[in-house]
C-alpha positions in Angstrom: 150.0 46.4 -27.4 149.3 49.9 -27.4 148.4 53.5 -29.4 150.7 55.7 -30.7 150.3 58.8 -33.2 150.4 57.7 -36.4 153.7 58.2 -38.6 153.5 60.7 -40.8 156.1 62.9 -42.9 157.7 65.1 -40.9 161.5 65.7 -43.1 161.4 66.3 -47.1 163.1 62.8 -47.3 160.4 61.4 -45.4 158.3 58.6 -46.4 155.7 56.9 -44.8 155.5 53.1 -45.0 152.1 51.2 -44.2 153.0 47.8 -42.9 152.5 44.7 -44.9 154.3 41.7 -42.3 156.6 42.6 -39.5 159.1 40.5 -37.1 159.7 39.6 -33.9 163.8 40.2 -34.1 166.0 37.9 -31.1 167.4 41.6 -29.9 164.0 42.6 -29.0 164.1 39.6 -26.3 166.3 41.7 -24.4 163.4 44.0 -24.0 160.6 41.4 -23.0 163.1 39.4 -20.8 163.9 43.0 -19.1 167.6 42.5 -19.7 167.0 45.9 -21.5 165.1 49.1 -20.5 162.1 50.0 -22.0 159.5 52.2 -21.1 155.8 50.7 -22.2 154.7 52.9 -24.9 158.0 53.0 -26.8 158.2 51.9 -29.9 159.4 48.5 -31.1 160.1 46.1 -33.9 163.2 47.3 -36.7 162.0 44.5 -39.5 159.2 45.3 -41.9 158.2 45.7 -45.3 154.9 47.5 -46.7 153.6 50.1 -48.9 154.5 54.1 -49.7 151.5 55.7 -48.4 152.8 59.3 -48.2 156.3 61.3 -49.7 158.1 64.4 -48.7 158.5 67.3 -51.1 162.4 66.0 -51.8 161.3 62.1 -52.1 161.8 61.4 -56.1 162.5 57.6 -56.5 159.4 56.6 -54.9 155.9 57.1 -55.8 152.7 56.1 -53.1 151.8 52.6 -53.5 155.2 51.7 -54.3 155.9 48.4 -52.2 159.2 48.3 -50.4 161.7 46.4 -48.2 163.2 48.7 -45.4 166.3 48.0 -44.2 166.9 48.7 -40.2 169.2 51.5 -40.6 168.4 54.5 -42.2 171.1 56.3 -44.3 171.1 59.2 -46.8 173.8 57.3 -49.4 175.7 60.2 -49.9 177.9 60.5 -46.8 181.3 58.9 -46.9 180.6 55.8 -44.9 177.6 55.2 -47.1 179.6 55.6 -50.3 182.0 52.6 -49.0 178.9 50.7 -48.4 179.4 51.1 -44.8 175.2 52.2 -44.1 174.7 51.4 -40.1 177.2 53.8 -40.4 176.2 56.6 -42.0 177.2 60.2 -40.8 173.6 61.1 -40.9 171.8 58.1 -40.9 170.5 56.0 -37.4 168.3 53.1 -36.2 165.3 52.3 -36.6 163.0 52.8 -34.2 165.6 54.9 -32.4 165.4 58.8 -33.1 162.7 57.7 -35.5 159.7 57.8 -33.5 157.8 54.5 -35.0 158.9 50.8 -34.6 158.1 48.4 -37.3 155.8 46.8 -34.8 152.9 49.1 -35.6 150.7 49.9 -38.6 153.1 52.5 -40.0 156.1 53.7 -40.0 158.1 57.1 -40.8 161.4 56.4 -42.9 164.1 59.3 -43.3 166.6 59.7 -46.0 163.4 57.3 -47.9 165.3 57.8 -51.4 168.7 56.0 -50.4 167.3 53.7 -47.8 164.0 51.8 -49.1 164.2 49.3 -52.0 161.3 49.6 -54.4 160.1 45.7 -55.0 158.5 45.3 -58.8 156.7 42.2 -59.6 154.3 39.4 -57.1 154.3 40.2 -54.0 151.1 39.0 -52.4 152.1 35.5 -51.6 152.9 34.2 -48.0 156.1 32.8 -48.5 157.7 35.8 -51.3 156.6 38.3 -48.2 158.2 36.9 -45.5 161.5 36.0 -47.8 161.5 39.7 -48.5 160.9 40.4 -44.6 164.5 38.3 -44.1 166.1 40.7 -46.6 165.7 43.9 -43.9 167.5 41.9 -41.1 168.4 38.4 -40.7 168.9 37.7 -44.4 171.2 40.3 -44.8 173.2 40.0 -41.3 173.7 36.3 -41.9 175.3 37.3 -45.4 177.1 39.8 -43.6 178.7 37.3 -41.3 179.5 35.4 -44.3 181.4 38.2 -46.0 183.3 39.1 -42.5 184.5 35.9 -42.3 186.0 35.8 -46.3 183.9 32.8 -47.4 184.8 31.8 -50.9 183.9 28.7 -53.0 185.3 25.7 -52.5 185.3 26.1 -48.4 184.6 24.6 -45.2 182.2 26.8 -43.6 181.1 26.8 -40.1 178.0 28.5 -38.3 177.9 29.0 -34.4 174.0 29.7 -33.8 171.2 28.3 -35.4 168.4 31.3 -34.5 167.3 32.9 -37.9 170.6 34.8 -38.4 172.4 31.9 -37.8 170.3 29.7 -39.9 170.3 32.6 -42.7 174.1 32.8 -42.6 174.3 29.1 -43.7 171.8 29.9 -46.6 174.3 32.4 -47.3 177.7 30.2 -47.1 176.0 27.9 -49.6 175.0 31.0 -52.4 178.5 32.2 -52.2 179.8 28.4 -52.8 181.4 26.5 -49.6 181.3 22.8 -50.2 180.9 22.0 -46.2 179.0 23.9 -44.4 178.6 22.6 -40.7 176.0 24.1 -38.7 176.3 23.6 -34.9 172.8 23.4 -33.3 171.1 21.2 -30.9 167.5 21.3 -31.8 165.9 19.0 -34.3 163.6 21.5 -36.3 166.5 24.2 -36.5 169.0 21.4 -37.5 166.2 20.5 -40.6 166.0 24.0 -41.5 169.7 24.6 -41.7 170.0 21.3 -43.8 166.9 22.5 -46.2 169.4 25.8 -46.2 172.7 24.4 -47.7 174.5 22.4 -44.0 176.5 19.1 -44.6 177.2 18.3 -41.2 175.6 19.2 -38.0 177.2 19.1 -34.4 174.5 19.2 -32.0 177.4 20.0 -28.8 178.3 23.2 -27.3 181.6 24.5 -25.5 184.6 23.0 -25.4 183.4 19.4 -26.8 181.9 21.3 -29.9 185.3 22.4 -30.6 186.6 19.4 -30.3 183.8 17.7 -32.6 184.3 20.4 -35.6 188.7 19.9 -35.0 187.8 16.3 -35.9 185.5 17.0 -38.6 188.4 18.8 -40.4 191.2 16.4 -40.3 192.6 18.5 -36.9 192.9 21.7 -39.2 189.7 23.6 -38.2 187.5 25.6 -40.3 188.4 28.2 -43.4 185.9 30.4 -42.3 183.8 30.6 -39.2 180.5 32.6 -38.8 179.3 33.9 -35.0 175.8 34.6 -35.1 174.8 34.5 -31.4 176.8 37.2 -29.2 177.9 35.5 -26.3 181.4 34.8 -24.8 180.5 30.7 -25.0 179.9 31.3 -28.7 183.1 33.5 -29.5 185.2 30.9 -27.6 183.7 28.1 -30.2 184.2 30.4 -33.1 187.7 31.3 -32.4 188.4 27.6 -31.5 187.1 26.5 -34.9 188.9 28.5 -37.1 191.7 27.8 -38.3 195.0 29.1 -38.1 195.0 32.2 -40.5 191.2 32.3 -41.2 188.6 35.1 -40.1 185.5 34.6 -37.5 182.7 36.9 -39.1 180.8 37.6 -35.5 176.9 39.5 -36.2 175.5 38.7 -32.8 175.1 41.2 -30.4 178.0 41.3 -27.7 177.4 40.4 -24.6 180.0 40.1 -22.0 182.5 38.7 -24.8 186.3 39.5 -24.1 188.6 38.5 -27.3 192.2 36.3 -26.1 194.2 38.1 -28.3 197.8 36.3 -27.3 195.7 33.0 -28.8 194.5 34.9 -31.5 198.0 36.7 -32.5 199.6 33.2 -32.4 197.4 31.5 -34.6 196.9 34.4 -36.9 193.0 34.7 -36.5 191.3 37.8 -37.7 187.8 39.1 -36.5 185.5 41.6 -38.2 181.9 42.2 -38.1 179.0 44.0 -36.5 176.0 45.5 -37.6 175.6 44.3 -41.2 175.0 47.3 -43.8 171.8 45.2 -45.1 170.9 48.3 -47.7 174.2 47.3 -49.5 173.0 43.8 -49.7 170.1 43.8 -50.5 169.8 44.5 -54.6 171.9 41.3 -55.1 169.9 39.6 -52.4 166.8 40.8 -53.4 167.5 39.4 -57.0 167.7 35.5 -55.7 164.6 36.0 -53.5 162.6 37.1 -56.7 163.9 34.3 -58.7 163.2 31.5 -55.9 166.8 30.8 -56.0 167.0 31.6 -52.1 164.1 31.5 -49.6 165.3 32.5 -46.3 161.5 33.4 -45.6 161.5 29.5 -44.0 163.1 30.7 -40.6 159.2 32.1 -40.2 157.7 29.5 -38.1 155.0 31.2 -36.2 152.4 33.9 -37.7 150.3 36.1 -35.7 149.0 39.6 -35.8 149.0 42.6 -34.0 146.7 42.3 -31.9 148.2 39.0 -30.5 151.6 40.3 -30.9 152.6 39.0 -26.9 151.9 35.4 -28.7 154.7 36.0 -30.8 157.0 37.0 -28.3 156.0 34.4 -25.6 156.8 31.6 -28.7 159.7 32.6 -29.4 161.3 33.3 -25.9 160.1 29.7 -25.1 162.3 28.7 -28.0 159.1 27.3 -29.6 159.5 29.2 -32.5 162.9 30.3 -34.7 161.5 33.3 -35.5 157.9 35.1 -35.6 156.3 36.9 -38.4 153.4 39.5 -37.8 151.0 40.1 -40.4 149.4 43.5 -40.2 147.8 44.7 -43.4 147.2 43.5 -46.9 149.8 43.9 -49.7 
């Protein structure tokens, strides 16, 4: 915990946001664990939502007070790769809180290109559970669906979902809105196992490596899976989701790489297709946004530990200690 300038407009597209509730995001691990660099004072935390406190002179779809959901890429929406829907990466765009200046882990935060990359809420937003499903909808909401669309899930198919942190977890929640009839979730904790069954899975494997494989080959008949999402980043993960899939299916992968090398013979001969990456959650998030509003989705129940600012460390500590899926911090009012 420490002080920083406050945000404040600094572009013509500028906005500035006043946090509402924030997130602990699994990437920001890597900073805590000192996997990552980081220099104390930097800012942290890509996950928020709040209120327009302040606009620059080109800002002209927002008004102060509006309340919004902010994505954790910025983009301008005009640039080619925008226009294809394609917003982590735009030609002009970045990551928040890189180049930015403020981390969503603070009181405020400055937003470029505010106009084409926060999403003006209307309605109730004060509730608990409506704030943190709208906190899913600027990360782990929106990856998890984006892992979904990578790997071509459709109605009507077996699904399966390597990782059962909140992007994991989401990306079942996500299989199930866009109509798989099994969805099997491999995880090997109890309360993450319930919350992926509350979220749409049929079927869990609770074993890893080579003997998961061999548990979700069984599962379907010795065919594998139509479509496989990898939500965790590793190489044992990747092995599992190629393994699973079956021959001429895709692997939608969303979790960070780390130290994952593809067998591409394998692949060829079984025809298995990878895409993925960061997900482009501002072109998600309308439809998304819709089912949250309506309660027909409510990824908000990956938050299982609240805090605050000031015991921020708390947050971390649970979730690094896996005694938590995923912590939300509460830092103003609504």
């Amino acid at each position: 915990m420490g002080e920083r300038p406050d945000a404040r407009v600094v572009e013509r597209s500028d906005a500035v946001v006043r946090v509402v509730v924030a997130c602990v995001c699994g990437s920001d691990l890597w900073y805590y664990r000192g996997q990552s660099p980081y220099q104390v004072g930097d800012p942290i935390g890509h996950e928020f939502v709040g209120v327009v406190e302040a606009v620059g002179s080109d800002v002209q779809r927002l008004s102060i007070g509006d309340f919004v959901v902010c994505p954790f890429a910025f983009s301008d929406g005009t640039c080619p790769n925008c226009q294809h829907d394609m917003m982590t990466a735009c030609q002009h765009g970045g990551f928040i809180p890189a180049g930015n200046g403020d981390g969503g882990q603070g009181e405020a935060v400055r937003v470029p290109h505010a106009d084409a990359t926060l999403v003006r809420v209307s309605g109730e937003v004060a509730s608990g559970a409506m704030l943190a499903s709208l906190l899913t909808l600027t990360d782990v909401m929106g990856t998890g669906h984006h892992a979904a669309v990578c790997a071509r899930v459709k109605a009507g198919d077996t699904v399966a979902v390597v990782g059962d942190g909140a992007v994991g977890l989401c990306g079942v929640l996500a299989a199930r809105r866009m109509g798989a009839e099994r969805i099997i979730a491999l995880s090997r904790h109890p309360e993450r196992q319930a919350v992926a069954k509350t979220f749409g899975a049929t079927e869990i494997v609770d074993t890893r490596g080579d003997e998961a494989v061999t548990d979700v080959v069984d599962l379907t008949g010795g065919i594998g899976v139509d479509a496989t999402l990898e939500c965790v980043g590793t190489a044992e993960a990747m092995a599992a989701a190629l393994g699973i899939a079956r021959p001429g299916s895709m692997v939608g992968y969303v979790g960070l790489p780390h130290g994952i090398e593809f067998p591409v013979m394998d692949m060829f001969g079984r025809n298995i297709g990878v895409q993925g990456g960061p997900a482009p959650v501002r072109a998600y998030i309308p439809d998304l946004l819709g089912d949250v509003l309506n309660g027909a989705i409510n990824p908000g129940i990956v938050f299982d530990f609240t805090t605050d600012l000031d015991h921020i460390a708390d947050a971390y500590a649970a979730m690094d200690q896996r005694r938590a899926i995923k912590s939300l911090i509460s830092v103003s009012n609504p």
